[in-house]
C-alpha positions as CSV (number, residue, x, y, z in Angstrom):
1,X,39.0,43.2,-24.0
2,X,37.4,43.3,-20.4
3,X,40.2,45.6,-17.9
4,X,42.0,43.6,-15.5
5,X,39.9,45.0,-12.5
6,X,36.4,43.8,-14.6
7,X,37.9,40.2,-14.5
8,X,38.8,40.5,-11.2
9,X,35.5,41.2,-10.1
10,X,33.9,39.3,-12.2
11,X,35.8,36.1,-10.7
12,X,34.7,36.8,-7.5
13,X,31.2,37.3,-8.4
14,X,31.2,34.0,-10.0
15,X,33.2,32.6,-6.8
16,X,30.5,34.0,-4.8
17,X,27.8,33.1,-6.8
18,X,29.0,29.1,-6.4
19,X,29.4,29.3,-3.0
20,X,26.1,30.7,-2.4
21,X,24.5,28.4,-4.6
22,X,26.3,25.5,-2.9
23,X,25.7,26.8,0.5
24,X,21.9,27.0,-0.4
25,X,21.7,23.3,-1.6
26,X,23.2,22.4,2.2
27,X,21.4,24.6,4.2
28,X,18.3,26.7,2.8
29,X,18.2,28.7,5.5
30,X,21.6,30.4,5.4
31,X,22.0,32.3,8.9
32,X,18.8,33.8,9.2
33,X,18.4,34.7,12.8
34,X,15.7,33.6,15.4
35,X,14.5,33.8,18.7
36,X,13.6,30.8,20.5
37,X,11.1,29.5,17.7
38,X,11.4,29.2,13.4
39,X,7.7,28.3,13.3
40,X,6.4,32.2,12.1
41,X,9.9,32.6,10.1
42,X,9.0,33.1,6.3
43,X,9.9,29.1,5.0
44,X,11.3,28.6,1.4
45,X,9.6,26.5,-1.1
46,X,11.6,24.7,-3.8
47,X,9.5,22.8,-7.0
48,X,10.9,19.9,-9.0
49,X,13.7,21.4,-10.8
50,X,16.0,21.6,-7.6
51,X,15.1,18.7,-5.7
52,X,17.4,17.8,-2.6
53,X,18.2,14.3,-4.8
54,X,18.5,13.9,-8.4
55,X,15.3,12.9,-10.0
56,X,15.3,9.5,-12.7
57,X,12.0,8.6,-13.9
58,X,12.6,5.4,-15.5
59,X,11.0,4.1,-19.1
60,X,10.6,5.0,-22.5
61,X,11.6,8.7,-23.9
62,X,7.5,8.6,-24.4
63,X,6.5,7.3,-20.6
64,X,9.1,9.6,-19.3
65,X,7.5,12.9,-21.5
66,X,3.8,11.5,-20.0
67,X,4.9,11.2,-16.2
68,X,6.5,14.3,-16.4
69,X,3.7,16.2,-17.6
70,X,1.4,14.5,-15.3
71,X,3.5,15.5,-12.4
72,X,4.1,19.3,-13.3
73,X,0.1,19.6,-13.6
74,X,0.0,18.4,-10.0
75,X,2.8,20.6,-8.8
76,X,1.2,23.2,-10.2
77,X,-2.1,22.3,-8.5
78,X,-0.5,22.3,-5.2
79,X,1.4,25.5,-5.8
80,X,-2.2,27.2,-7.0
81,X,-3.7,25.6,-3.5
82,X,-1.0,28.2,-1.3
83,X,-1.5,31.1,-3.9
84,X,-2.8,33.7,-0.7
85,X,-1.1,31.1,1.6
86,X,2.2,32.4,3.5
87,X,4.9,29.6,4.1
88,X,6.5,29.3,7.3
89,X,8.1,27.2,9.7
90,X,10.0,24.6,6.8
91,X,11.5,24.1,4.1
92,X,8.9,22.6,1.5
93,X,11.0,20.7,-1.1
94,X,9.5,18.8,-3.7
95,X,10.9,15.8,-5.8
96,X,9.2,13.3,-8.8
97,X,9.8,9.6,-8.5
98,X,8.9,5.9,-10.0
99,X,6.9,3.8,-7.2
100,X,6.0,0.4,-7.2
101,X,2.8,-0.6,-8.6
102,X,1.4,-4.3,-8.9
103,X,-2.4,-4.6,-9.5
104,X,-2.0,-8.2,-11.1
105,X,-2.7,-8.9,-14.7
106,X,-3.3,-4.7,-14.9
107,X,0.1,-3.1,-15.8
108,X,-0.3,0.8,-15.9
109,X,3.0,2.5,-14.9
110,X,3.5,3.9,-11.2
111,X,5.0,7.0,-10.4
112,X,4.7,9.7,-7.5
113,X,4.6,13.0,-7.1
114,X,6.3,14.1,-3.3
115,X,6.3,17.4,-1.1
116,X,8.0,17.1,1.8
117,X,8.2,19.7,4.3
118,X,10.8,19.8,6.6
119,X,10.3,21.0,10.0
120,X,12.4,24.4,10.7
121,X,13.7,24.9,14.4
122,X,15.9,27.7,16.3
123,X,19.3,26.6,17.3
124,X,19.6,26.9,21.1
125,X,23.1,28.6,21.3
126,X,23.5,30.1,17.9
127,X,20.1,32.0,17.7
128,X,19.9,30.9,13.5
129,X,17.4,29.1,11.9
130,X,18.2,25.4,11.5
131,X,16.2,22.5,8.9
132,X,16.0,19.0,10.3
133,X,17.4,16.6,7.9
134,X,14.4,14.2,7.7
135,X,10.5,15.3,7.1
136,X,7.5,13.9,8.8
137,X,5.2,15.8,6.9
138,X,4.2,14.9,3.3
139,X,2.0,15.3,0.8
140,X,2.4,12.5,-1.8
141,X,0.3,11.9,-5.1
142,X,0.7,8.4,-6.4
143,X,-0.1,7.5,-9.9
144,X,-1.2,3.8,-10.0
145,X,0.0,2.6,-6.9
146,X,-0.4,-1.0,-5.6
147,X,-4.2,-0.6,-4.4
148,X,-3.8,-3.6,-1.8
149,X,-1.9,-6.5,-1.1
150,X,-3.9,-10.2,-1.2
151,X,-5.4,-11.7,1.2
152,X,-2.8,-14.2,3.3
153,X,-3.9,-17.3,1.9
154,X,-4.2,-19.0,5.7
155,X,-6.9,-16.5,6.1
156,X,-9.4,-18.1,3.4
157,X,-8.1,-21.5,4.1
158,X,-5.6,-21.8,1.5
159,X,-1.5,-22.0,1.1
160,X,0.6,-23.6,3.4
161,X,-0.7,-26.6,5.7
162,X,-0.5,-29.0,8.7
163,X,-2.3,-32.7,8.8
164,X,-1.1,-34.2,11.9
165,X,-1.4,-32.7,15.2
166,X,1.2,-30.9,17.4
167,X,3.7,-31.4,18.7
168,X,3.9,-34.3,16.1
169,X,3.4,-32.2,12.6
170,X,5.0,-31.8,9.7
171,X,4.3,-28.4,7.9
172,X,4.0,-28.6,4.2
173,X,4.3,-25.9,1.3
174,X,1.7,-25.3,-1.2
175,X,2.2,-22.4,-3.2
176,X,-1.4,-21.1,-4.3
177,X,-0.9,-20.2,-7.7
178,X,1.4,-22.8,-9.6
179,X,2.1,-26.8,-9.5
180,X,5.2,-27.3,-8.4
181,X,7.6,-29.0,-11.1
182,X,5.5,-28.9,-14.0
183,X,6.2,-25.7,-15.4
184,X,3.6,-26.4,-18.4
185,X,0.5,-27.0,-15.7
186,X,0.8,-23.5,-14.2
187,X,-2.1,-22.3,-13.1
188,X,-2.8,-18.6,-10.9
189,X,-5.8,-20.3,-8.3
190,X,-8.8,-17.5,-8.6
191,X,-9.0,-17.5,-5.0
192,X,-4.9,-16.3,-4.6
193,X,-5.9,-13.1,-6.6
194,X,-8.8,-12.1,-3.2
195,X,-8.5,-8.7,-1.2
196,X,-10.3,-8.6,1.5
197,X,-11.7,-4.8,3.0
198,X,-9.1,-4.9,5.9
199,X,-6.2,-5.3,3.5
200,X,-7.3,-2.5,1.3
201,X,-7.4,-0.2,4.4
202,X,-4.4,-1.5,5.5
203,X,-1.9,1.5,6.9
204,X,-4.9,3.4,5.3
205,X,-7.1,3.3,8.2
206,X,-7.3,2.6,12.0
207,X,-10.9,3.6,12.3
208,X,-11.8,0.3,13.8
209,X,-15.0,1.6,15.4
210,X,-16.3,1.6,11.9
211,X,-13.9,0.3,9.2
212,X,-16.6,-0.2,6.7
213,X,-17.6,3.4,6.2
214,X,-13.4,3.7,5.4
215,X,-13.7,0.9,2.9
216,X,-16.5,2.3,1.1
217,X,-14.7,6.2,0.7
218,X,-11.8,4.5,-0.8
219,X,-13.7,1.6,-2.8
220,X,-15.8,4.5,-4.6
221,X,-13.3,8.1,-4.7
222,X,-15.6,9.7,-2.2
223,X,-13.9,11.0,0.8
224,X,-10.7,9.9,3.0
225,X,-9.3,7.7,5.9
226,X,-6.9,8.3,8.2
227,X,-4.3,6.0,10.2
228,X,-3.4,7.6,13.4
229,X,0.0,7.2,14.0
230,X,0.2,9.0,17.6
231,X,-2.8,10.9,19.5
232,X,-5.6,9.5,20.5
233,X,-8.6,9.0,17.5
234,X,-11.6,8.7,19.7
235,X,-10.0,10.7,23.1
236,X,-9.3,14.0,23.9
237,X,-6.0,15.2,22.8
238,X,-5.0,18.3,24.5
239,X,-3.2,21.7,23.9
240,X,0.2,19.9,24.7
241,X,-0.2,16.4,23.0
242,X,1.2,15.0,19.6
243,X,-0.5,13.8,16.9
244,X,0.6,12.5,14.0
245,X,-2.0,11.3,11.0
246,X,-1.3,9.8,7.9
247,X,-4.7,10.7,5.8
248,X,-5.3,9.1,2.5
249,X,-7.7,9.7,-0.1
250,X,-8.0,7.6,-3.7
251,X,-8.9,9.6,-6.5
252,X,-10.9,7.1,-9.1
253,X,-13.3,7.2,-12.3
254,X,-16.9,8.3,-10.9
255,X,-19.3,6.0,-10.4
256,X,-16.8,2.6,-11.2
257,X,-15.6,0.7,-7.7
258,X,-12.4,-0.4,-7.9
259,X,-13.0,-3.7,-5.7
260,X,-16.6,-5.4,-6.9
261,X,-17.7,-8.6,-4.4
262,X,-16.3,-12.3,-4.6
263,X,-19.8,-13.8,-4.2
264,X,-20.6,-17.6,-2.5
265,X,-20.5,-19.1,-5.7
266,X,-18.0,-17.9,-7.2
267,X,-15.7,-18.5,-3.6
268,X,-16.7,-21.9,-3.5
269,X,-16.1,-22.7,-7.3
270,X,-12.7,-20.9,-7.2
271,X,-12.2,-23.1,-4.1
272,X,-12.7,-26.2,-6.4
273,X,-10.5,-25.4,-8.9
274,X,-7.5,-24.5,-5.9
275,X,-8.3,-28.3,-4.5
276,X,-6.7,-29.4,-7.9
277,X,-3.8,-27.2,-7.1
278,X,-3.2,-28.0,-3.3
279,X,-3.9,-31.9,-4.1
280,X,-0.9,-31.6,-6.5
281,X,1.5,-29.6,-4.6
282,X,0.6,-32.0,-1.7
283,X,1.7,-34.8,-3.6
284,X,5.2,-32.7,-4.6
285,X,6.2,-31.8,-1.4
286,X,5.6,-35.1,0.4
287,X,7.4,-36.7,-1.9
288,X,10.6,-34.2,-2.1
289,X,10.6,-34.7,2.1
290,X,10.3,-38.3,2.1
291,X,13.4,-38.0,-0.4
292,X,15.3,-36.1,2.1
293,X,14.8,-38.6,4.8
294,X,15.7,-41.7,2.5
295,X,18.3,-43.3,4.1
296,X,18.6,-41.6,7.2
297,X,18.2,-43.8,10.0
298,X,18.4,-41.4,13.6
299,X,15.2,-41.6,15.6
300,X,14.2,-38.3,14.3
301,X,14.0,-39.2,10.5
302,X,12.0,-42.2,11.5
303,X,9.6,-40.0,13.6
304,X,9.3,-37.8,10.6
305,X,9.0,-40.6,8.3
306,X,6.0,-42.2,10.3
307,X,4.2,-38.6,10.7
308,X,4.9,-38.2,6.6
309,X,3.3,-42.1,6.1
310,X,0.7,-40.9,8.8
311,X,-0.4,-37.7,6.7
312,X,0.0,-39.5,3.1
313,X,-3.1,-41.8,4.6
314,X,-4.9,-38.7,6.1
315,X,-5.1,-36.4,3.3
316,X,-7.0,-37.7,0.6
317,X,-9.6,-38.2,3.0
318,X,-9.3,-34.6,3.8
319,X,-9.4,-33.6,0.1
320,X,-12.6,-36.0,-0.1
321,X,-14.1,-34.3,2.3
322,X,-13.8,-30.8,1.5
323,X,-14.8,-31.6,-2.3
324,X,-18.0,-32.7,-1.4
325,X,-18.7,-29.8,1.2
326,X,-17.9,-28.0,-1.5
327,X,-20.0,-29.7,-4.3
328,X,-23.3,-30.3,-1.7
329,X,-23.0,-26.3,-1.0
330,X,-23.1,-25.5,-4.6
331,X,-26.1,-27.9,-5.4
332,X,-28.1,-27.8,-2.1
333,X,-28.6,-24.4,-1.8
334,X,-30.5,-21.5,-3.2
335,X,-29.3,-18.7,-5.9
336,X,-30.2,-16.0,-3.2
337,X,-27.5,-17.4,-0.7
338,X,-24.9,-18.7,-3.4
339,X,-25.2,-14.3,-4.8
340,X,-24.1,-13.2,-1.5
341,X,-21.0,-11.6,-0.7
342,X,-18.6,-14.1,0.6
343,X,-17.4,-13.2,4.2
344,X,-15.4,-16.0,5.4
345,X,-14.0,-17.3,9.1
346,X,-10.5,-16.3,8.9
347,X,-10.3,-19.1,11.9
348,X,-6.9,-17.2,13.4
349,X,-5.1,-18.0,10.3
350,X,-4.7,-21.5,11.1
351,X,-2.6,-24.0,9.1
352,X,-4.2,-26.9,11.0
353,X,-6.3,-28.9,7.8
354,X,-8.7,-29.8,10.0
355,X,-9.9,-26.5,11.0
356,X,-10.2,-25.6,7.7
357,X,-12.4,-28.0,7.0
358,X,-14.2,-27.1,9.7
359,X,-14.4,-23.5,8.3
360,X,-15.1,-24.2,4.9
361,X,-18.2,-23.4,3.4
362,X,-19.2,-21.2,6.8
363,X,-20.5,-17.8,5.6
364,X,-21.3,-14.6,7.5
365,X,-23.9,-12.2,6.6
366,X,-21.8,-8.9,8.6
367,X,-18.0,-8.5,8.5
368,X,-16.6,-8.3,12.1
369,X,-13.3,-9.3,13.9
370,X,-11.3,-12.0,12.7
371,X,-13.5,-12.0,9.5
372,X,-13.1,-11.1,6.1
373,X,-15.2,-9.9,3.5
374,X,-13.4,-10.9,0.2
375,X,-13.3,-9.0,-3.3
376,X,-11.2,-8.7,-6.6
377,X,-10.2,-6.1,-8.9
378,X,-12.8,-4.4,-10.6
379,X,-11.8,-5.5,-15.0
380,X,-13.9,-3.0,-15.8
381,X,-12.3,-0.3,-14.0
382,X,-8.2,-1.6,-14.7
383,X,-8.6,-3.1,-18.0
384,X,-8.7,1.0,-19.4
385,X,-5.9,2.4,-20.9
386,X,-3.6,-0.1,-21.3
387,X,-2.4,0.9,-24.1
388,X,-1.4,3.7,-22.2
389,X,0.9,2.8,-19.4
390,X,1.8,6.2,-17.8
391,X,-1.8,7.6,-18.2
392,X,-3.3,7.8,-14.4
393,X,-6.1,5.1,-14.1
394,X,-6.5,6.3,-10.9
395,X,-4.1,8.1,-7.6
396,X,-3.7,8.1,-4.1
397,X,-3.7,11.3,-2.1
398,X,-1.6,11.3,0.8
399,X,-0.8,13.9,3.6
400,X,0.6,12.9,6.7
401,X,0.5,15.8,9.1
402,X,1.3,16.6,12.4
403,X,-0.3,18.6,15.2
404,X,1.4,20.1,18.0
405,X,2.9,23.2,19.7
406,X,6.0,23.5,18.0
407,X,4.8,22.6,14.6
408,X,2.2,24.8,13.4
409,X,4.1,24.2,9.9
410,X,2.0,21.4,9.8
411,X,-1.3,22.0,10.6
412,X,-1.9,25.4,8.8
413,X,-0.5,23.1,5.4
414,X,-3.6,20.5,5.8
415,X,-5.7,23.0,6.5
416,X,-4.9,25.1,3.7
417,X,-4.5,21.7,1.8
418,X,-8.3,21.3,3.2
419,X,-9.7,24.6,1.8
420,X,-7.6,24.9,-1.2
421,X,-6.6,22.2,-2.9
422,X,-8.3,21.2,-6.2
423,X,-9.8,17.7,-6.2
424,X,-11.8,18.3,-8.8
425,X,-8.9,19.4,-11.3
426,X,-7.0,16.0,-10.1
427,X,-10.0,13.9,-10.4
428,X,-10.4,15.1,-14.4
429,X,-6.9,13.3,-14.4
430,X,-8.1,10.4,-14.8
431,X,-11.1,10.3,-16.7
């Protein structure tokens, strides 16, 4: 039997204890007291097993167990990186989630690891320490992300086009990588499955001075980009600017790229095959607008009608044409030149046929503006593991930080991120 005056006291411990514990999950902080600033105030660091929303990591009991583990390692890794590192000026929280990944034909499960530290800041009136709700910096480790997003097909001459001329054009839909209504003559075009280097630096990098150097960090594991968000890259930023970076670094198998080179060849042979494709869906979309039209007798269906008649007699010539540009480049000219990487015009993304046509076939021996130098997924590289989903083929690092006077947070956690973190340890991840 516990005495009436135990239970007593124990009912309000346990009151207490709630509250606190509830009072904790709103506000970290509590009522700590401050003077003007919360940047040197001892911060408060809370790992995966109180995250400020509930974590569901999605898949079998198995995946789940394997992402899991593979995100505990990391935390751990992070928390070893600030082992002689005092936090102040946040509240570091950090939380596990599925991501979405899509690297084609390669499925290998995408998760994240997330530390986000939110920015601590003195309250004006009351003199207590107060957490913004939202963070701006974060580091995040993704397991098999997307690596980049395709070319736009207008870009390589490809996808949706125009025949006539403006202001009298009709604009017509090809899809790139099936023919419309015949669901048994699906075929994915080659060239729909091209990433060119801009699209894998893409919110990676604004280095535009020298975007190559970027390309080939990420491409091979070695080194990172950054995308300033605010500040000046190349200026002088001083004492009292802003800055705010969004640095990324992708942590890969040594020695295997993960983009390899679309050469000539292989651009013009995949742009034979997509003919075959755009002749068809030609075909299928004239015919479903001249459908709509049928029977319509205003002015402007029969000024549609005679541009859809116009283009019915201009495109086979057009599809003539570029065959045999094709076909003569692929005979006429010599192994050296057909093994090149294939940098192509990226004419302004134009829709206009003709200008296509014009573009086809024109190579470039140096990527610049407007121009794209085109690759595909390394097979060698994401054709491992597939029989493992969750296991990491290969991750993304990244820590967007800030710099300024009233968050030093921020920059003394990338630079103790700099010093401390353990690459190597990450990188034996995913070998």
């Amino acid at each position: 039997m516990i005495p009436k005056m135990k239970k007593s006291i124990l009912a309000i411990t346990l009151f207490l204890s709630s509250t606190i514990t509830f009072a904790q999950k709103k506000d970290l902080m509590g009522n700590v007291p401050c003077n003007g600033t919360a940047d040197d105030i001892p911060g408060i660091y809370t790992n995966h097993t109180n995250p400020k929303y509930p974590i569901s990591l999605k898949g079998t009991s198995a995946e789940k167990t394997a992402m899991t583990n593979q995100l505990i390692a990391i935390e751990k890794l992070e928390e070893a990186s600030r082992k002689e590192f005092q936090l102040t000026g946040c509240v570091a929280r950090v939380s596990f989630a599925n991501i979405t990944g899509n690297n084609g034909s390669f499925h290998h499960t995408s998760y994240s690891y997330q530390l986000a530290a939110y920015q601590n800041v003195c309250h004006v009136t009351q003199h207590i320490v107060k957490t913004v709700d939202e963070y701006r910096t974060v580091l995040r480790v993704d397991i098999n992300p997307t690596l980049a997003g395709n070319v736009a097909p207008s870009e390589i001459g490809i996808g949706d086009v125009n025949i006539s001329k403006y202001p009298n054009t009709i604009q017509y839909q090809i899809p790139i990588d099936n023919i419309q209504g015949n669901s048994s003559g699906n075929k994915q075009s080659n060239v729909s499955t091209y990433i060119s280097e801009r699209r894998l630096l893409n919110n990676r990098s604004n280095n535009y001075k020298d975007y190559h150097t970027d390309f080939l960090k990420l491409n091979n594991g070695n080194g990172y980009s950054e995308n300033w968000m605010n500040g000046d890259r190349y200026g002088n930023n001083g004492p009292n600017s802003y800055q705010f970076i969004d640095r990324h670094y992708l942590i890969t198998k040594p020695g295997i790229p993960l983009l390899i080179p679309v050469s000539r060849k292989q651009y013009l042979q995949d742009m034979l095959d997509y003919l075959e494709i755009e002749k068809a869906n030609f075909e299928y979309d004239w015919n479903s607008k001249m459908k709509g039209l049928a029977g319509n007798n205003a002015d402007y269906a029969k000024k549609q009608m005679d541009i859809l008649q116009a283009d019915k007699v201009a495109y086979p010539k057009l599809y003539a044409a570029k065959k045999e540009k094709l076909k003569q480049l692929l005979t006429g000219k010599k192994e050296d030149w057909l093994q090149k990487q294939a940098i192509v015009g990226n004419p302004g993304n134009a829709y206009d046929a003709n200008e296509r046509l014009k573009e086809l076939g024109n190579f470039y021996d140096k990527e610049e503006e407007y121009k794209s130098a085109l690759y595909v997924l390394n097979p060698e590289y994401f054709n491992r593991n597939t029989n493992q989903p969750a296991k990491p083929i290969f991750m993304e690092v990244q820590f967007r930080y800030e710099i300024s006077a009233d968050r030093g947070f921020s920059g003394r956690l990338i630079r103790n991120f700099e010093k401390n973190f353990d690459f190597n340890a990450l990188r034996k991840r995913v070998e």
